[in-house]
C-alpha positions in Angstrom: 16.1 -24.7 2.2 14.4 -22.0 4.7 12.2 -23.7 7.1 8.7 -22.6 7.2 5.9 -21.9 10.1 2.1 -21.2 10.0 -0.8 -20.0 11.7 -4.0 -19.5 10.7 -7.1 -17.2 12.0 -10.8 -17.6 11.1 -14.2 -16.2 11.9 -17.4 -17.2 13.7 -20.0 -19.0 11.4 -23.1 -17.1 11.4 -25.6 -15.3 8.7 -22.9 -13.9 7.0 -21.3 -16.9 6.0 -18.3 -18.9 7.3 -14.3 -19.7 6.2 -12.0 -22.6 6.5 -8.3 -22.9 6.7 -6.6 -25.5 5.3 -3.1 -27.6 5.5 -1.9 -30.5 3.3 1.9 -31.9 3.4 1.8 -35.1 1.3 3.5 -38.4 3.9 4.7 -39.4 0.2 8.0 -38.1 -0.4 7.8 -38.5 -4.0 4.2 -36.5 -3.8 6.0 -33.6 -1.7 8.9 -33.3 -4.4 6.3 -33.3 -6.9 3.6 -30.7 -5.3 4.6 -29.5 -2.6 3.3 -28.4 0.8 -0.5 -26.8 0.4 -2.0 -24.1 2.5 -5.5 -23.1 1.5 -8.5 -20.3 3.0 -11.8 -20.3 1.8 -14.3 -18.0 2.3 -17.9 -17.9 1.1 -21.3 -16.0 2.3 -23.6 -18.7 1.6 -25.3 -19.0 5.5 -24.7 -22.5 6.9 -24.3 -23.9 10.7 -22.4 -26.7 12.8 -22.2 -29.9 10.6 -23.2 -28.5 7.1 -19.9 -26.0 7.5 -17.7 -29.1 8.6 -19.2 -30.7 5.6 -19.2 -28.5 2.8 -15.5 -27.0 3.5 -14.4 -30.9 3.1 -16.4 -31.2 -0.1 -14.7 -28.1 -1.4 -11.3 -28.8 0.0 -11.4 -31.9 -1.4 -12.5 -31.0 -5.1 -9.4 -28.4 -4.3 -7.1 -32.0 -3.6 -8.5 -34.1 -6.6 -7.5 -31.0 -9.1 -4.3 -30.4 -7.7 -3.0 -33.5 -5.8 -4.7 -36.4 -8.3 -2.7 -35.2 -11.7 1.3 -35.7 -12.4 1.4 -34.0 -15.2 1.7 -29.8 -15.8 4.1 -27.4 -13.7 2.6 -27.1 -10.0 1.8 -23.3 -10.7 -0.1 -24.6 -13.6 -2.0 -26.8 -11.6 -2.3 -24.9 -8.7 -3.7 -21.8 -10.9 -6.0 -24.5 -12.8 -7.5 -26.2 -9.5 -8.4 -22.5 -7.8 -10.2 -21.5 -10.6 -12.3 -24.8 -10.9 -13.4 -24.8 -7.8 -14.6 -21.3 -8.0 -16.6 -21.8 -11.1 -18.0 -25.2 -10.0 -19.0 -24.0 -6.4 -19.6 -20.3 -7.1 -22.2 -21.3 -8.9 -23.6 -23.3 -6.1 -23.0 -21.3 -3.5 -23.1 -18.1 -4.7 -19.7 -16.0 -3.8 -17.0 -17.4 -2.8 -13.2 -17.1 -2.3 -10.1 -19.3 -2.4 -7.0 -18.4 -1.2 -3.9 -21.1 -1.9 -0.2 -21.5 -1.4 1.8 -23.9 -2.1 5.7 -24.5 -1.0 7.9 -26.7 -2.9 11.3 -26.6 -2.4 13.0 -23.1 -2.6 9.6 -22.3 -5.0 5.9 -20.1 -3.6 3.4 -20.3 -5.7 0.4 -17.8 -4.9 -3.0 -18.1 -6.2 -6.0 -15.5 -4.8 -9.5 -16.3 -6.6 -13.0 -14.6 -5.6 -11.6 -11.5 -3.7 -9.1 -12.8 -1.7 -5.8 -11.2 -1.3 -2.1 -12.3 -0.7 1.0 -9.5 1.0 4.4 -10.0 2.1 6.4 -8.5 4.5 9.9 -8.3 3.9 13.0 -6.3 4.7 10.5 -4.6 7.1 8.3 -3.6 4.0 4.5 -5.1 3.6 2.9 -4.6 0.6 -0.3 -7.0 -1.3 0.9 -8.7 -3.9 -2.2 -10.2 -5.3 -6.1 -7.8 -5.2 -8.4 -10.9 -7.3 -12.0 -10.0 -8.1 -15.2 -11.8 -8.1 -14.9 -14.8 -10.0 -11.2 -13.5 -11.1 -8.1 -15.7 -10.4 -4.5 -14.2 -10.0 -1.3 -15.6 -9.7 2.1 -15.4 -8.7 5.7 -17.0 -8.1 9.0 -16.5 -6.8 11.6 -17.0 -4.1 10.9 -16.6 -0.6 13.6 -15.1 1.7 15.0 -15.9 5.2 12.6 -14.0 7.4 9.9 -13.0 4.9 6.4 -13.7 6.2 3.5 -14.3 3.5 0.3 -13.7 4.2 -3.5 -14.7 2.2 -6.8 -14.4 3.7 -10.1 -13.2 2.3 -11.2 -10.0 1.3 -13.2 -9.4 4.8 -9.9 -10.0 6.7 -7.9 -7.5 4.3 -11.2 -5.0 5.1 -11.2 -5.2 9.2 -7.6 -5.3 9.3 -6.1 -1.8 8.1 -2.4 -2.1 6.3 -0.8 -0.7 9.2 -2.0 -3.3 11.8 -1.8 -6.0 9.7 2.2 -5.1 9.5 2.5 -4.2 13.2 1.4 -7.8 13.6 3.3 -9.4 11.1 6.6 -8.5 12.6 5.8 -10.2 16.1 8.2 -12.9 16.3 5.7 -15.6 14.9 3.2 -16.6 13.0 1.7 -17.6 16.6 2.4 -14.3 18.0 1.0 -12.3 15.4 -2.3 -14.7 15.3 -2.6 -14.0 18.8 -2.6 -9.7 18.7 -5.2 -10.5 15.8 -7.7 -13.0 17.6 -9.6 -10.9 19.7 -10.2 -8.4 17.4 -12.0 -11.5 14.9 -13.5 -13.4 17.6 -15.7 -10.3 19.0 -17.4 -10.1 15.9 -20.7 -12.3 15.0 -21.1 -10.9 11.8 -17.6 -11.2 9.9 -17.9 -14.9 9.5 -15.9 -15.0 6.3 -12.8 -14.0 8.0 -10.1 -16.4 7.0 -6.0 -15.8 6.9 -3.5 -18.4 7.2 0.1 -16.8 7.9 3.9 -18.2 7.4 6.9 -17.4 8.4 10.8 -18.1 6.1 13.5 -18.5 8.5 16.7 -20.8 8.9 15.6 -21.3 12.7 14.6 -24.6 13.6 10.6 -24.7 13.6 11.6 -27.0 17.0 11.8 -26.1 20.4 14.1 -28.0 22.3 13.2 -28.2 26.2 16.2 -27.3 28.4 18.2 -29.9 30.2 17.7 -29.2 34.3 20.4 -30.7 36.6 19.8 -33.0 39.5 19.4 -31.9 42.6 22.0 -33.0 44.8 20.7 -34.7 48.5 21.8 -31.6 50.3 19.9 -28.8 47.9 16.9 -31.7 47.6 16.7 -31.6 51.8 17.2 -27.8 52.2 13.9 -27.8 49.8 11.4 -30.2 51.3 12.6 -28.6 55.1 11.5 -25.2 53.9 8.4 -27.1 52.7 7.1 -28.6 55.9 3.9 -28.0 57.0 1.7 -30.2 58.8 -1.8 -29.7 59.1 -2.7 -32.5 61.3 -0.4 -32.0 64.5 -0.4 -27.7 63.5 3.4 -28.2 63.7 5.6 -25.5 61.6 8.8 -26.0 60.4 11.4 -24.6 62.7 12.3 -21.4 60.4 8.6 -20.9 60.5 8.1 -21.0 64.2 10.5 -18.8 65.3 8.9 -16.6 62.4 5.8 -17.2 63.9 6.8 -16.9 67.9 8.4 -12.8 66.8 4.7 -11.9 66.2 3.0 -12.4 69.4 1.4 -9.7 71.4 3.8 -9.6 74.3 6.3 -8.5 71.7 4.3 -4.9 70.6 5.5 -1.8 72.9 2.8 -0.4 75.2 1.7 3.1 74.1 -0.2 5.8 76.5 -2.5 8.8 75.0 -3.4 11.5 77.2 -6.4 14.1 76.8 -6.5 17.9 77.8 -8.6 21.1 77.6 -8.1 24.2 75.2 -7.7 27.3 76.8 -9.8 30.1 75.9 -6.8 32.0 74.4 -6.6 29.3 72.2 -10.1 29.8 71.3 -9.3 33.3 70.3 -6.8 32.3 68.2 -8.7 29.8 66.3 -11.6 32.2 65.1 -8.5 34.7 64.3 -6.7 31.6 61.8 -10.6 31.5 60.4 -11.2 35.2 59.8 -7.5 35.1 57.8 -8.1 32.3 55.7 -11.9 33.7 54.9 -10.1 37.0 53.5 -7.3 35.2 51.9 -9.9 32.7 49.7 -12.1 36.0 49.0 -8.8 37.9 47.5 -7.6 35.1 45.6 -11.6 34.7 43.9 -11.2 38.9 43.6 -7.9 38.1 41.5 -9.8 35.5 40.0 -12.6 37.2 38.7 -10.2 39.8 37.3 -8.0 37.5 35.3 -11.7 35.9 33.9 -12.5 39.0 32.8 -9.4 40.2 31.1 -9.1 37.3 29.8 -12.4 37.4 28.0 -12.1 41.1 26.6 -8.4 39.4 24.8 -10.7 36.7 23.7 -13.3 39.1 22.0 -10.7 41.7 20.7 -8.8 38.2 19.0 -12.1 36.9 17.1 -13.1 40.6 16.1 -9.8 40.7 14.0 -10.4 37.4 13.0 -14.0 37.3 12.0 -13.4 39.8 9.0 -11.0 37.3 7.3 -12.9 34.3 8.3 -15.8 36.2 6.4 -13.5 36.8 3.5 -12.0 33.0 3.2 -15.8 31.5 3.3 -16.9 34.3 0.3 -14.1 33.3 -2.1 -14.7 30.0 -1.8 -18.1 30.5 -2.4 -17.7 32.6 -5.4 -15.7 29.7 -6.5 -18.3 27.0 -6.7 -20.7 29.3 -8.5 -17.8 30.0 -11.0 -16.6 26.5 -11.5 -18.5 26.0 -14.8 -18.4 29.6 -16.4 -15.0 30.3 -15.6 -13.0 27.2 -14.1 -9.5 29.1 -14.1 -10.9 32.0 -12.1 -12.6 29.5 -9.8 -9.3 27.7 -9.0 -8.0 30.9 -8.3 -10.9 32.4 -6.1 -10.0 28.8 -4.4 -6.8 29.0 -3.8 -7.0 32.3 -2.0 -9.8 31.5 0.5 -7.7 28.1 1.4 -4.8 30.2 2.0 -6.6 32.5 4.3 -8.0 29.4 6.2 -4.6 27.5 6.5 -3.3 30.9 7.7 -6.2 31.4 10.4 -5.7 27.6 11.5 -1.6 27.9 12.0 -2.4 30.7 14.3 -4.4 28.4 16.3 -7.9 29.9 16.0 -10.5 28.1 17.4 -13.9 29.0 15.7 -17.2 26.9 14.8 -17.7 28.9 12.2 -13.8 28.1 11.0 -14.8 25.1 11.4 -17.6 24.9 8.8 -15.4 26.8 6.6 -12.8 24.2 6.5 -15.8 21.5 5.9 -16.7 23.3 2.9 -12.9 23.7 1.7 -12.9 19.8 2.0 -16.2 18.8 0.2 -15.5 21.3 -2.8 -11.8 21.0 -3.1 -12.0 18.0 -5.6 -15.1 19.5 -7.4 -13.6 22.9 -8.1 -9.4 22.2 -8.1 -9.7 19.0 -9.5 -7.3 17.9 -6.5 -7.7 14.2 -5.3 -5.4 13.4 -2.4 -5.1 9.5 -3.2 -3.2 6.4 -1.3 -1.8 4.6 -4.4 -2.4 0.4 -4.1 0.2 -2.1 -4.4 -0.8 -3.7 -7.7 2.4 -5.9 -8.2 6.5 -6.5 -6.6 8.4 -7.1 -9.4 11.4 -8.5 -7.5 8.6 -11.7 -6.3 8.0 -12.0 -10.2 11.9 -12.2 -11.4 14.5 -12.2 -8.3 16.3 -8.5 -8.2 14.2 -7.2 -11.0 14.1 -3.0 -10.7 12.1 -1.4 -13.3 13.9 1.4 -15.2 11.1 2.7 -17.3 7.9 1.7 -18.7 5.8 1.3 -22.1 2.5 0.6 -23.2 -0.3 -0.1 -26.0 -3.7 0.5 -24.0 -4.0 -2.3 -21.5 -1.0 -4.3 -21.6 2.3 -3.0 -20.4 6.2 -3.6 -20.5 8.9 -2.9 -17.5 12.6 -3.0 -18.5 15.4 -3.6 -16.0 18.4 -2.3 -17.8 20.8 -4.0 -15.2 19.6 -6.9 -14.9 18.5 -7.4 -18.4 15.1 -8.3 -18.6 11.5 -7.0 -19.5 8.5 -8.1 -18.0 5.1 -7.7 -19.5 1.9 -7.4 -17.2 -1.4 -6.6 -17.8 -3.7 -4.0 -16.1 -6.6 -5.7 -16.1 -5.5 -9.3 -15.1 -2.4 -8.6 -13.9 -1.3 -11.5 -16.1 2.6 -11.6 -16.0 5.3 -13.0 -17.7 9.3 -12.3 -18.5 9.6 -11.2 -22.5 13.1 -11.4 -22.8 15.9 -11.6 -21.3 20.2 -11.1 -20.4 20.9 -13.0 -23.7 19.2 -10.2 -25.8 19.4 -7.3 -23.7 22.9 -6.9 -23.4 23.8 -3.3 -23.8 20.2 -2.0 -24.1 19.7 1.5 -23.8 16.2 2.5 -23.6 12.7 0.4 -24.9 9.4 1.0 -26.6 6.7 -1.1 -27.3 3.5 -1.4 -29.7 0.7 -3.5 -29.4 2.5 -6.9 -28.4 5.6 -6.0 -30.2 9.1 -5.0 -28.0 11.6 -2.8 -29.5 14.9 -2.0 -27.7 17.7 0.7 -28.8 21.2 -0.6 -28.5 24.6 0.9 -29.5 24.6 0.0 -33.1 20.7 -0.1 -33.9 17.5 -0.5 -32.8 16.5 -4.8 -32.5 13.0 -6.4 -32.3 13.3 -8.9 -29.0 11.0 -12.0 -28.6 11.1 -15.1 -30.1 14.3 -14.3 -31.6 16.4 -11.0 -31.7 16.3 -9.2 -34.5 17.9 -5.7 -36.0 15.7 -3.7 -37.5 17.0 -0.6 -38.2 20.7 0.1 -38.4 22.1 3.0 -36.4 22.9 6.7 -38.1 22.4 8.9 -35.3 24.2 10.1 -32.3 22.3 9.9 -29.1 18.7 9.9 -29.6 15.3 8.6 -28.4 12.8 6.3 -30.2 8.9 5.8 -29.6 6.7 3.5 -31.8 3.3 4.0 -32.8 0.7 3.2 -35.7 3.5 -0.2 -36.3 5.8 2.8 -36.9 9.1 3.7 -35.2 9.7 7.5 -34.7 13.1 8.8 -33.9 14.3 11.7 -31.5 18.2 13.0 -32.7 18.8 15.0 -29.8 22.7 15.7 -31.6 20.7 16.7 -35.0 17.6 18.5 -33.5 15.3 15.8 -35.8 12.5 13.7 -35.5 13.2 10.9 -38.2 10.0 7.9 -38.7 10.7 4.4 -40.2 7.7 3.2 -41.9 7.3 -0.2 -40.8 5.4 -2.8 -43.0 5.5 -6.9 -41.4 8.0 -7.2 -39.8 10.9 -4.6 -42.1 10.7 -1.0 -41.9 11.6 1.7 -44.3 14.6 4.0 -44.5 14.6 6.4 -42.3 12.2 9.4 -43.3 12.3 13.4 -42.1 9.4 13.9 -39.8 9.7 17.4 -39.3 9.4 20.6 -41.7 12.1 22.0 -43.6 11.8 25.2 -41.7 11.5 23.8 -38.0 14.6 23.5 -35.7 13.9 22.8 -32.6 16.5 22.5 -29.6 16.2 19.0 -28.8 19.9 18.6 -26.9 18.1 18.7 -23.6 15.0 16.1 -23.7 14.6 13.5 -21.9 11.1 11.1 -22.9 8.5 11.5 -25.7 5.5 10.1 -25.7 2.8 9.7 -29.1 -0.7 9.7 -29.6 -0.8 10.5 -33.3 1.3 13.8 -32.6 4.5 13.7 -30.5 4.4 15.1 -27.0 8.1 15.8 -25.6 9.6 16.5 -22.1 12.8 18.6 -21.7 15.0 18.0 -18.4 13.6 21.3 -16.8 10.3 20.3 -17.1 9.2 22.0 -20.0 6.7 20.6 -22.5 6.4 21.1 -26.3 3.9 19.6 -28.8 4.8 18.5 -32.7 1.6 17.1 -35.1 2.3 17.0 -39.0 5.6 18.2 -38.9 5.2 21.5 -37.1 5.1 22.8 -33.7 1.9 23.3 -31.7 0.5 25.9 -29.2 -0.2 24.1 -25.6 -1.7 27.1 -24.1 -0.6 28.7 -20.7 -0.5 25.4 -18.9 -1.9 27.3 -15.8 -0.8 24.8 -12.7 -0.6 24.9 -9.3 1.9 24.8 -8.4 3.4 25.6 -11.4 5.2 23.0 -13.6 9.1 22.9 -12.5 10.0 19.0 -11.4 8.4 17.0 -13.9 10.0 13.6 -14.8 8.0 11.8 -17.2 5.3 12.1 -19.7 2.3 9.8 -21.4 -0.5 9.6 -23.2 -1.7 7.3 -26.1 -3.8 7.7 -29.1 -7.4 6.2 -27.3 -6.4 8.5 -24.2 -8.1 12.2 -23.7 -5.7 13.8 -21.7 -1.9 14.1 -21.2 -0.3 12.6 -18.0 2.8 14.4 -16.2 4.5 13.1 -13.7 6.1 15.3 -10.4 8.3 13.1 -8.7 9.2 15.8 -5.9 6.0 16.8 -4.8 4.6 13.8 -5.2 1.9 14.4 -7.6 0.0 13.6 -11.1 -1.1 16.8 -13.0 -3.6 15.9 -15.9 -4.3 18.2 -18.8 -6.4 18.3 -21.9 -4.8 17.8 -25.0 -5.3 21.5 -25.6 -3.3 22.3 -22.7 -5.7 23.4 -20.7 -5.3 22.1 -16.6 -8.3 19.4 -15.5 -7.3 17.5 -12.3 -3.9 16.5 -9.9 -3.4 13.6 -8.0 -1.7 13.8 -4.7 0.2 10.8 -3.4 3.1 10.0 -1.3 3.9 7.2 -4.0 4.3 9.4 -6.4 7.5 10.7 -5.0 10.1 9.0 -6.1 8.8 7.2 -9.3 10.5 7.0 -12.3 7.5 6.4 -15.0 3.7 6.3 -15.0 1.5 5.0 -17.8 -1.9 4.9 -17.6 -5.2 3.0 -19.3 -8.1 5.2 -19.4 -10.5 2.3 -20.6 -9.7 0.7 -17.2 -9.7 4.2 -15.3 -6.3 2.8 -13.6 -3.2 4.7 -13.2 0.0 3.1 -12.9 3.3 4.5 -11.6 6.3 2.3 -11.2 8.9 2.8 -8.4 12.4 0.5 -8.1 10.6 -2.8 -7.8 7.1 -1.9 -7.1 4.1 -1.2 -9.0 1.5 1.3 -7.9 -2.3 1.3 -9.3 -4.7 5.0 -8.6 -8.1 5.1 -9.6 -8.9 7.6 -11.8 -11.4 9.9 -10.4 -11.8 13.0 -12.7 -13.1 10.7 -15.9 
């Protein structure tokens, strides 16, 4: 069992409210087994001084006990989850906001509840990443396995605000809980009005939490006398050890060397000669400001002849991008364009190290319309959840959806994990015993379908084949309760009718006179028509049967990388994924180009999916869950 240390870190109580910290380890060893060891931070903005803080933190903390501590029965996470959210609801409405914060430790198990804003991140492996965003009045929760040398941290949302990510990691890897506390202090204690600042951090390790003082050998009688005669000094009778005296006796004034200075009269030659060494050095200062001067001026002529050659295109960057706002309704394609070309020219006037106000002002302008005209949004993805705390080893493969709940399967180690966007409610749907040689997954609504060697099986409660396999290799996608089928070997979409819980034989989807080359796909995606990706990165559209026009899919920079495709049948637009660039391209359903998203998450990830309703993007990447905001709905 890891061993575990703590610190905690809270504000100054003042007008903008105050924050406890909290620590419970039950004497009881039959209460420990049973709940565990508690650390809780609460946070609220209700205004209160001296005793009444004391005093309403140990009414709430205690409420917090009596849920959690004064029941045997239920699963601590239950209880855990359970007591959070009653004291929120109970003293929210007392007080107003407020914010709990609780972890509890029992045995080799974490349990994690935020409630009210508070937050929860780990580092680990030299990675830190939240684990846990709640909302107002909003309770999330998580559990795992901690690891040697992982350090867990929850605090309230004001803490998560002052501290960026970057510091709060920085700190985090001190060699303490203490340590890290300390490079944080100052920074909390400075401020008078961040009095909801609150954080409690711990520490894994298999290192005793101990110290253990050194042993120090006796002195022996010589060392202890060689000590206390260097020592010696007696004020009273002025008497000096005898090392000191003889120190003392080399420093008397009999002892410095006599020294003799002697003064004469300059010549008048030597006169001469001065005013001669003064004329020079006059003549010498006025050549160096004649050189001087010279070099100024060339100087400034290079300077004037640089910026005329330079004002011209500065001119011409600052007009484009001009005529591109005005166009950005009329004619949004030619606006990109215009765009483009007047951030190229400023990009190529900056690497040449021109240094202009008026530059300046042009670059201002590329940066306030960039998002309004390209529909470019340079973004820093959010954790949003760390599969491998939820399941140990869990790494997403791919992803499906219906709307606002998700599924994540992990082909080698068997399992799918449902979450859910809003809540990020999380539990494991199946696992090794009926994903054994699954190949790929879809879902629809709370239904899980996975593709196997010899058929396609419903998972849940119970596995279950549903359709029997007469295809070679192939992808599946369900929609509408329907399953539709890719045969990459035939160059066929087949659908299987599904009605309950049976579905039909298989049915031809496509017309008799369309044969497309489907050898080299690799997802699909359906909204009511089927959208499908090949492995170059090329897109093609079927609705009723029949291939559709896209349109010139006018990107930039153009389409070549992309790795994965969604949309749904409530969505407006289509979602593509550029792993190597990093980046989101949206489109209408017509084709037609309407925003990016820039982000160095993005590079890397396997699969997005995405929930309009919720304007929340999600891209998943090994183990890790990214959220973005959508910005351009």
């Amino acid at each position: 069992m890891l061993n575990l240390t703590s610190a905690k870190l809270t504000g100054n109580p003042g007008p903008t409210g105050w924050s406890q910290v909290h620590e419970f380890k039950p004497e009881d060893p039959a209460k420990l087994a049973l709940r565990g060891h508690l650390f809780a931070v609460v946070a609220t903005g209700k205004a209160m001084e001296g005793v009444d803080v004391v005093t309403s933190g140990r009414e709430l903390l205690a409420r917090l006990h009596e849920e959690y501590f004064g029941k045997t029965e239920g699963t601590s996470f239950n209880m855990l989850k359970s007591a959070v959210q009653k004291v929120l609801d109970e003293f929210g409405s007392l007080w107003g906001s407020i914010e709990v914060a609780a972890v509890v430790s029992s045995k080799d198990a974490l349990y994690t509840v935020v409630g009210g804003g508070s937050q929860a991140a780990i580092l680990r492996n030299g990675m830190y990443a939240k684990i846990l965003v709640s909302g107002k009045g909003e309770v999330v929760a998580a559990s795992g396995y901690p690891k040697e040398n992982d350090v867990l941290i929850i605090g309230s949302k004001t803490f998560f605000v002052n501290f960026t990510d970057g510091v709060i990691k920085a700190a985090l890897e001190a060699e303490s809980p203490e340590a890290a506390i300390e490079q944080m202090a100052p920074s909390v204690h400075t401020k008078s009005d961040e009095g909801t600042i609150g954080v409690v951090i711990m520490k894994f390790s298999q290192e005793s939490a101990f110290f253990q003082s050194e042993a120090i050998a006796p002195q022996t009688s010589e060392e202890k006398k060689a000590v206390d005669e260097g020592r010696t000094i007696k004020m009273g009778g002025s008497s000096l050890s005898s090392t000191l005296k003889e120190k003392f006796k080399s420093l008397t004034l009999a002892n410095f060397k006599k020294r003799s200075f002697y003064l004469r009269k300059d010549s008048g030659d030597e006169a001469v000669s001065q005013k001669r060494k003064v004329t020079f050095t006059v003549g010498v200062i006025l050549l160096v400001l004649l050189f001087l001067s010279i070099g100024f001026g060339m100087k400034q002529k290079n300077v004037r002849d640089k910026a005329r050659n330079y004002e011209g295109r500065i001119f011409e960057a600052q007009s484009k991008i001009n005529d591109a706002v005005n166009l950005m309704e009329a004619d949004p394609a030619q606006a990109r364009l215009l765009f483009s070309e007047g951030a190229s020219i400023t990009e190529s006037l900056r690497a040449e190290g021109v240094k202009d106000k008026q530059l300046d002002e042009v670059v201002a302008l590329l940066n306030e319309k960039k998002a309004a005209v390209l529909g470019e949004y340079e973004v820093e993805a959010q954790d949003f959840l760390d599969l491998s705390l939820l399941s140990s080893g869990f790494v997403g493969d791919s992803l499906s959806s219906s709307e606002d709940k998700f599924f994540i399967l992990d082909k080698n180690g068997k399992k799918i994990v449902s979450s859910v966007i809003s809540t990020k409610k999380t539990q494991v749907v199946a696992g090794p015993d009926q994903l054994e040689g699954v190949l790929n997954f879809s879902s629809y609504e709370d239904r899980v379908f996975v593709m196997k060697a010899d058929g396609i099986y419903e998972v849940g409660d119970e596995l279950k084949k549903v359709i029997e396999k007469d295809w070679g290799e192939a992808l599946f996608a369900s929609y509408a309760g329907n399953i539709y089928l890719l045969d990459k070997t035939e160059g066929m979409i087949y659908r299987y009718v599904g009605s309950g819980k049976e579905f039909s034989t298989k049915q031809k989807w496509l017309g008799a006179d369309v044969a497309p080359d489907f050898s080299k796909i690799a997802t699909m995606t359906i909204d009511g028509t089927i959208w499908v990706l090949s492995e170059s990165g090329k897109i093609a559209k079927f609705s009723l049967g029949s291939p559709q026009a896209i349109g010139s899919l006018v990107v930039y920079p153009p389409l070549t990388t992309l790795t994965s495709i969604y949309t749904n049948g409530e969505a407006k637009y289509v979602y593509l994924l550029d792993n190597q660039i990093g980046r989101i391209i949206v489109l209408a359903k017509n084709g037609v180009y309407k925003a990016q998203y820039y982000s160095d998450k993005a590079k890397g990830a396997s699969a997005l999916i995405v929930s309009e309703s919720e304007k929340k993007l999600i891209l998943l990447s090994g183990a890790k869950l990214y959220s973005i905001e959508l910005k351009h709905l």
